[in-house]
DOLO-328965 format. One record per residue (C-alpha): residue number from 1; x, y, z; residue in three letters. Coordinates in steps of 0.1 Angstrom, whole numbers, plus 5000, padded with zeros to 4 digits. Last residue first. Layout:
% DOLO-328965
{NUM; {X; Y; Z}; 'ala'}
...
//
This chain:
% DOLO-328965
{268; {4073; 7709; 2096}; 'unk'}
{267; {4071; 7698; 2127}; 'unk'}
{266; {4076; 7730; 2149}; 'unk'}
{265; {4042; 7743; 2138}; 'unk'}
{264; {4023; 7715; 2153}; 'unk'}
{263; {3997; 7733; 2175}; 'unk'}
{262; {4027; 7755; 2189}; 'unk'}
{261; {4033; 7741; 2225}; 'unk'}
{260; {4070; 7731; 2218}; 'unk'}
{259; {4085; 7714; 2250}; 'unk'}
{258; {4120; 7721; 2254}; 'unk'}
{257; {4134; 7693; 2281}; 'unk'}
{256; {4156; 7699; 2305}; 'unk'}
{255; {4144; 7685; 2336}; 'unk'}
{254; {4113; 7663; 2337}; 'unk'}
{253; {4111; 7637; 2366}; 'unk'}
{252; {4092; 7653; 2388}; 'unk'}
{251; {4067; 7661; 2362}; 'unk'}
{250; {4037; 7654; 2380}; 'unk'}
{249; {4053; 7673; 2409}; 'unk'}
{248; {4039; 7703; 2394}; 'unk'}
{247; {4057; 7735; 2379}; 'unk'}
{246; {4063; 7716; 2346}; 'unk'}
{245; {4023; 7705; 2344}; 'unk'}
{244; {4010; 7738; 2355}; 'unk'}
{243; {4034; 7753; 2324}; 'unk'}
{242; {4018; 7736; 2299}; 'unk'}
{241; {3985; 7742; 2314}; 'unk'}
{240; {3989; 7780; 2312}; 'unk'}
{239; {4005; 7775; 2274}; 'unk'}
{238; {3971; 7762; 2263}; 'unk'}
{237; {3949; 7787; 2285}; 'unk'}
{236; {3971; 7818; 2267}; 'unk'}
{235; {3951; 7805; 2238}; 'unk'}
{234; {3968; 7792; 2206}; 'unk'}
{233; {3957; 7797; 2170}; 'unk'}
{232; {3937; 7768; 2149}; 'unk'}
{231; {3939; 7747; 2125}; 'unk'}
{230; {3959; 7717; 2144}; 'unk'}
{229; {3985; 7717; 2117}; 'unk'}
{228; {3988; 7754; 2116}; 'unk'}
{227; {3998; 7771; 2081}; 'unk'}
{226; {3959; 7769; 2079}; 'unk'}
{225; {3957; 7791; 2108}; 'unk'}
{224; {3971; 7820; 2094}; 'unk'}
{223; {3952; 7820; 2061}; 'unk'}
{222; {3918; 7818; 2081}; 'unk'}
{221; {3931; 7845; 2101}; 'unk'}
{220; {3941; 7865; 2072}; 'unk'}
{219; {3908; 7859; 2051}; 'unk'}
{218; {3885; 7866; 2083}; 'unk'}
{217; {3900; 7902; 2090}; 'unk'}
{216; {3906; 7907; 2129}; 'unk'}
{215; {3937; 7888; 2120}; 'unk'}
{214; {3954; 7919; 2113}; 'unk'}
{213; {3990; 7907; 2115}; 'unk'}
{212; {4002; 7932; 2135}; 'unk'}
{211; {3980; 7927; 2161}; 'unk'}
{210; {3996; 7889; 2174}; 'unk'}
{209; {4015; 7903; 2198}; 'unk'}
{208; {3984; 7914; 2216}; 'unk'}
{207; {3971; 7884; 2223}; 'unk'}
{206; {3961; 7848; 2199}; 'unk'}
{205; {3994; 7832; 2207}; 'unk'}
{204; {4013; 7813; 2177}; 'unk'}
{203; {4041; 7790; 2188}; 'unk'}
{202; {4047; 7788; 2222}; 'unk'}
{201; {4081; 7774; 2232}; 'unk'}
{200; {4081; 7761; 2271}; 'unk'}
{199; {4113; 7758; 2282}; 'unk'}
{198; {4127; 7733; 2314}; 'unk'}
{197; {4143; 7736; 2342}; 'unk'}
{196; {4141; 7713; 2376}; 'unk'}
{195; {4156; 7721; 2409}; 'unk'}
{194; {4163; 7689; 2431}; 'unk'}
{193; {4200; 7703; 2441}; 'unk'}
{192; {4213; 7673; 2421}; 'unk'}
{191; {4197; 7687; 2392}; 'unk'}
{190; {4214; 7717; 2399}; 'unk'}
{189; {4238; 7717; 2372}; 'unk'}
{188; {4225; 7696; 2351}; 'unk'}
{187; {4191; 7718; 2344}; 'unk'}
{186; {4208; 7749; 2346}; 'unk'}
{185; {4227; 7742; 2318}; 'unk'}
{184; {4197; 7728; 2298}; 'unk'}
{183; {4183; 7765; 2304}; 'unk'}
{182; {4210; 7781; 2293}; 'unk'}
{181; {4213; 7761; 2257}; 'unk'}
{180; {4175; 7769; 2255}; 'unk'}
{179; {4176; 7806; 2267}; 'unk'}
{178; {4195; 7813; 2236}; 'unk'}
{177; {4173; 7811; 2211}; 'unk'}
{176; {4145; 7835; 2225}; 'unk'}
{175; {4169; 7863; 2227}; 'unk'}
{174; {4181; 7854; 2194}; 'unk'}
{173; {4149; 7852; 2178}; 'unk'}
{172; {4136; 7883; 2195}; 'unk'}
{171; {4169; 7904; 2184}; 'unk'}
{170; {4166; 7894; 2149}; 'unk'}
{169; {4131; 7899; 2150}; 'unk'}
{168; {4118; 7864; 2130}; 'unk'}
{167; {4125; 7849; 2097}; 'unk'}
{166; {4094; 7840; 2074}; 'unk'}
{165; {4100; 7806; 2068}; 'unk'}
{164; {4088; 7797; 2030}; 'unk'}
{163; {4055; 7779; 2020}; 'unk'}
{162; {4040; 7811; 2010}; 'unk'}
{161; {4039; 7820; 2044}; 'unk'}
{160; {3999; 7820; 2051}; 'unk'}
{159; {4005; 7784; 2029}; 'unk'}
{158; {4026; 7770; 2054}; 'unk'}
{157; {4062; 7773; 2071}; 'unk'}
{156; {4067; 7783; 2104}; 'unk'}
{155; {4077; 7816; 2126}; 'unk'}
{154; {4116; 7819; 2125}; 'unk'}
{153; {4150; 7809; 2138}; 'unk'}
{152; {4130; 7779; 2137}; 'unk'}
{151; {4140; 7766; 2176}; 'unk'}
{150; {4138; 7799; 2193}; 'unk'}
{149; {4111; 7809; 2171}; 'unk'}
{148; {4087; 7783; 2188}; 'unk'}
{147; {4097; 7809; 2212}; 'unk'}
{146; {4109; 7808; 2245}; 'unk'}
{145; {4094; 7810; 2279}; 'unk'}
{144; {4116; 7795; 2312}; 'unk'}
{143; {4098; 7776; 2338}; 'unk'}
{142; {4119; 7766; 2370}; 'unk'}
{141; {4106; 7738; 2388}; 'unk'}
{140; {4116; 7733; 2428}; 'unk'}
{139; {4143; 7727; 2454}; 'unk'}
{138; {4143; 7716; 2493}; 'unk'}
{137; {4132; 7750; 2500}; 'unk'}
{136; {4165; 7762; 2508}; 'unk'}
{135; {4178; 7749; 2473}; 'unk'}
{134; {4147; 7772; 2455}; 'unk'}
{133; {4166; 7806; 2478}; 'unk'}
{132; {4198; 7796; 2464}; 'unk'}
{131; {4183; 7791; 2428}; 'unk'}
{130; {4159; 7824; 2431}; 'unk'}
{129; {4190; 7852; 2424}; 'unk'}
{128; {4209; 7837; 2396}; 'unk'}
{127; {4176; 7822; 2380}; 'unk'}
{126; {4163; 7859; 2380}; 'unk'}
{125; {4192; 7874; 2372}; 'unk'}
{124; {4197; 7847; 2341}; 'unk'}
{123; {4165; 7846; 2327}; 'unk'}
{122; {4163; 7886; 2329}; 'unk'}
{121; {4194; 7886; 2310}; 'unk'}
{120; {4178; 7864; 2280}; 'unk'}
{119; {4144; 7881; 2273}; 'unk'}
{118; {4151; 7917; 2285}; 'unk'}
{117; {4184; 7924; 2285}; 'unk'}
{116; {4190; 7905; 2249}; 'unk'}
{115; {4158; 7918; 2232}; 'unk'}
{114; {4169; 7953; 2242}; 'unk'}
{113; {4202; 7950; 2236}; 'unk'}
{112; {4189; 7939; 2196}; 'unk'}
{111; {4167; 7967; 2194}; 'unk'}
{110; {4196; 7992; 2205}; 'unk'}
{109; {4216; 7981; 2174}; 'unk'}
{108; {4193; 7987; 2151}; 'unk'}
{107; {4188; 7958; 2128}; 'unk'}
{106; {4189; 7964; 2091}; 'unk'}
{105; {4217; 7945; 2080}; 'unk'}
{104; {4203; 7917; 2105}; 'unk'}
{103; {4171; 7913; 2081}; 'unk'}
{102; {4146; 7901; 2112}; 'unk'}
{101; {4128; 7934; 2105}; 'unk'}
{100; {4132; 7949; 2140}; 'unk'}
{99; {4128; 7986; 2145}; 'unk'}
{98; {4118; 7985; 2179}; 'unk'}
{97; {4082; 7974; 2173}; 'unk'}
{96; {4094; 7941; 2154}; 'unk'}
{95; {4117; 7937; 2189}; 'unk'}
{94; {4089; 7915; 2204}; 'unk'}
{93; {4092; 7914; 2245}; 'unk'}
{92; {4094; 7893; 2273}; 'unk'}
{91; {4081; 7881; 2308}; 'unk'}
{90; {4075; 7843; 2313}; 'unk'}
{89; {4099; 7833; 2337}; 'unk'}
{88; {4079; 7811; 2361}; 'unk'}
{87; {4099; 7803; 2388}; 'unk'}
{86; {4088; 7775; 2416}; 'unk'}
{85; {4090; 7763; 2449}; 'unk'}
{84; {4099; 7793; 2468}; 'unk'}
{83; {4099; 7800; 2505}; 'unk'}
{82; {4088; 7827; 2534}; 'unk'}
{81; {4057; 7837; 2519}; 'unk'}
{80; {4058; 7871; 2522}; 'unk'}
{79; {4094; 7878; 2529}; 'unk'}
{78; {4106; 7849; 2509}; 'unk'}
{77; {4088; 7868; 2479}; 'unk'}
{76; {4098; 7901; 2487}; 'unk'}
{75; {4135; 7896; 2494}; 'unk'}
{74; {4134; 7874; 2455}; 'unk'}
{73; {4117; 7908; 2440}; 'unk'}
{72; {4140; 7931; 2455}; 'unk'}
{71; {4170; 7909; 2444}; 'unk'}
{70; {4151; 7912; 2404}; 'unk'}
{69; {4148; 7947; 2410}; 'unk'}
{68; {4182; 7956; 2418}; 'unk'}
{67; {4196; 7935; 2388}; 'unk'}
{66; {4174; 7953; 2363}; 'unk'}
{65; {4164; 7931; 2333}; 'unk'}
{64; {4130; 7917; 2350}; 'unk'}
{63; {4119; 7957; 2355}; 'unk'}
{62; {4100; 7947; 2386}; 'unk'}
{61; {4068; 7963; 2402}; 'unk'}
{60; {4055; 7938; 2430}; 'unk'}
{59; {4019; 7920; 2434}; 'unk'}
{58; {4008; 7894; 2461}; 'unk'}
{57; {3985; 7864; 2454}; 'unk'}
{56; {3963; 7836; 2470}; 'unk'}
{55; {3932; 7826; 2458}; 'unk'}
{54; {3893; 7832; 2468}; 'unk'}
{53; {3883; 7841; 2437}; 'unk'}
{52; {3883; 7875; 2442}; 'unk'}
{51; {3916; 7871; 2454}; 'unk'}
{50; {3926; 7857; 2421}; 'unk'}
{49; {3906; 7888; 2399}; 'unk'}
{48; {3927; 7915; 2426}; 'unk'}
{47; {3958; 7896; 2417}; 'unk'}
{46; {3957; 7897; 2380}; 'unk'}
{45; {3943; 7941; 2380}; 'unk'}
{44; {3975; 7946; 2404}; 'unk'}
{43; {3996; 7934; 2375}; 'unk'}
{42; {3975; 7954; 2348}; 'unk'}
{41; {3975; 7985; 2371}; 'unk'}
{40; {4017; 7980; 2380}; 'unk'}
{39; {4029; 7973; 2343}; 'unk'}
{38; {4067; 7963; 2354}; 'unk'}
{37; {4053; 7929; 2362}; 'unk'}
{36; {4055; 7906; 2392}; 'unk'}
{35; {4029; 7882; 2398}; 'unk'}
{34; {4040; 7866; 2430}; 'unk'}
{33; {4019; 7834; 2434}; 'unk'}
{32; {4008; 7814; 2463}; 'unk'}
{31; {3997; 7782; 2447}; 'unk'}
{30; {3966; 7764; 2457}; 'unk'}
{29; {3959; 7750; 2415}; 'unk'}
{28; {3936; 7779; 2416}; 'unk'}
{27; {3963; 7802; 2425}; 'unk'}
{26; {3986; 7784; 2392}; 'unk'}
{25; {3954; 7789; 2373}; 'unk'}
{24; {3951; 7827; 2379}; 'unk'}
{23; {3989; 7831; 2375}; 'unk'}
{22; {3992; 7810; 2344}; 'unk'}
{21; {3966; 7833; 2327}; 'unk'}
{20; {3984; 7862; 2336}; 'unk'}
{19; {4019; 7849; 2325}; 'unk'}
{18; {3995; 7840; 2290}; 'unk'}
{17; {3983; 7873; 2287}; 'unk'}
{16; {3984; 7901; 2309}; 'unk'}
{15; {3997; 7914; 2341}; 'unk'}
{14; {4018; 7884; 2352}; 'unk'}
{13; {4047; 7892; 2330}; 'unk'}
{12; {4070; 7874; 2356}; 'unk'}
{11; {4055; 7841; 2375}; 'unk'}
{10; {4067; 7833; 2411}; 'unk'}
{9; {4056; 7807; 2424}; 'unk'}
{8; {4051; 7795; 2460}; 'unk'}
{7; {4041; 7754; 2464}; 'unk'}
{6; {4016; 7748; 2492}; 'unk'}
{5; {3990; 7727; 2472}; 'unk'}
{4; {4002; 7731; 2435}; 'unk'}
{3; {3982; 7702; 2418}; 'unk'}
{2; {3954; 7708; 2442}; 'unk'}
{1; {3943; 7679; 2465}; 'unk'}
//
């Protein structure tokens, strides 16, 4: 039997990366998954390749830090499907591109909202809006993405870093940060409603977030991933199976827990 046989998720940031990676498993796993993304061609791009494959999926346009949407999104899922079992918050953004240094002093002002509506509010609609839905159901997982950031206040320590953190995007760090606390809350307070929460903090992804740091050239990567104790950069695969694990009735019994996926970078 698939490890999601029956189960409805719904995973945000679905177009690309590792919320697109998820949603292909999760569908292979016998899920019916909403990807919902504010990129409509990369979304719709996610569900044609798990229809292809013979899996179940249905695509909506959301803007994850817009109240309107995210009640949209929740009518269209029970619409379709008629229950939910799990949510996968995965969508999020970097500040660095906004203006973000990580020095505060420097920080616009707008960069930090930004981080804050779109990596912690959306958490909070979305959770707000699926919970009474999840209870109807008979309750469910709900997968919230961090950072290994969240828990550093930064990106590691190793020889790439000259053996010194190197402080994340103010508003990214933050953002990222405070979902934990929130998401521990949510665990006790409807653990009686059988509705699991836990974080997933994924230390360094090889995707598009990672361009900046030009590891196209053979001397940085290799630099990069010796700061990494398992010597190597993470695949959107890696934090996929992560998340298959907290959405499944494997982990029945895990609520609350914040499980780095960072190939050792949280342990230094």
């Amino acid at each position: 039997m698939n490890r999601l046989e029956k189960k409805v998720a719904i995973i945000t940031g679905a177009g690309k990366g590792q919320g697109k990676s998820a949603a292909v498993l999760f569908a292979r796993e016998g899920a019916s998954v909403i990807v919902a993304d504010w990129a409509e061609a990369e979304g719709r791009d996610t569900v044609a390749q798990i229809k292809k494959e013979g899996g179940k999926a249905e695509f909506i346009k959301v803007d994850v830090s817009s109240t309107k949407d995210v009640q949209e999104m929740i009518k269209f899922t029970m619409k379709t499907y008629g229950r939910l079992d799990v949510l996968y918050n995965n969508a999020g953004i970097s500040t660095r591109p906004f203006g973000d240094s990580g020095k505060i002093v420097d920080v616009p002002e707008e960069a930090f909202e930004k981080a804050l509506n779109v990596n912690l509010k959306s958490i909070f609609l979305c959770c707000k809006y699926a919970i009474p839905e999840m209870i109807k159901s008979g309750g469910g997982s709900i997968i919230n993405t961090s950072s290994t950031a969240g828990i550093l206040g930064g990106f590691g320590i190793g020889p790439y870093f000259n053996k010194f953190p190197v402080a994340g995007p103010m508003g990214y760090t933050a953002s990222k940060g405070g979902m934990i606390p929130m998401s521990k809350a949510i665990a006790i307070g409807y653990g009686p409603n059988n509705i699991r929460c836990n974080v997933i903090c994924p230390g360094p992804i090889n995707t598009e977030l990672m361009k900046p740091l030009k590891l196209d050239q053979q001397d940085i990567r290799e630099s990069v991933e010796s700061a990494i104790p398992r010597r190597r950069l993470g695949t959107t695969d890696d934090i996929a199976y992560a998340a298959l694990y907290l959405a499944s009735d494997e982990s029945s019994w895990v609520t609350g827990v914040v499980l780095p996926v960072d190939g050792g970078i949280s342990t230094y």
